[in-house]
C-alpha positions in Angstrom: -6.7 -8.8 3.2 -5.8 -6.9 0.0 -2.5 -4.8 0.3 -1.8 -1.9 -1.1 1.4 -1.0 -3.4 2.7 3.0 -0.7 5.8 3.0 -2.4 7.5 1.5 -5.8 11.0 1.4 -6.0 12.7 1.2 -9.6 14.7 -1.8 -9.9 17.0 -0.5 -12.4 17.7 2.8 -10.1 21.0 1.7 -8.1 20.6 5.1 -6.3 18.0 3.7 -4.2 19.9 2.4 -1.0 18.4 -0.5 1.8 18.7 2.9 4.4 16.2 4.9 1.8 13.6 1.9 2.0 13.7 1.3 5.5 13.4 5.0 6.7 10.6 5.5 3.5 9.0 2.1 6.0 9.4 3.7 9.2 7.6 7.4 8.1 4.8 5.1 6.3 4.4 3.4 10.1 4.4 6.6 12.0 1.6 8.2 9.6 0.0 5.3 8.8 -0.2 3.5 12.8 -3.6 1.5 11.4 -1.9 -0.2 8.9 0.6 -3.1 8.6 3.8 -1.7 6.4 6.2 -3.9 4.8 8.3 -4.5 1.6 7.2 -6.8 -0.8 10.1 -8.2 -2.7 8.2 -9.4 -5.6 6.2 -6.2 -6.1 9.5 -4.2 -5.5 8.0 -1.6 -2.9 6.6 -1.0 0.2 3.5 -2.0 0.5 0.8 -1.9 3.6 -2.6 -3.9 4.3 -5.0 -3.3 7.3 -3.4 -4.7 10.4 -5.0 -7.5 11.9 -7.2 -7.2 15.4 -6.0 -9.8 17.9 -8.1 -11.5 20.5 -6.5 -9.0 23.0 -8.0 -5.8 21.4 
């Protein structure tokens, strides 16, 4: 599965707190519920891919 760069975060920009990305994550979640969203360290943002359909579903 391919992701998808939501959000890129300037790594130079020491404005940008760990509260700021993980509240930018959780409104990306609540719009997005379909999609899996994370932070990608080596990309430097919050990224998302499809979420994955368990056996369950």
């Amino acid at each position: 599965m391919k992701k998808k760069v939501l959000y890129k975060i300037d790594k130079l920009d020491n404005s940008v707190t760990l509260k700021d990305v993980l509240e930018k994550i959780e409104e990306l979640q609540q719009k997005n519920p379909d999609l899996d969203v994370f932070f990608d360290g080596d990309e430097y943002a919050v990224c998302s891919r499809p979420k994955r359909k368990t056996a369950n579903q």
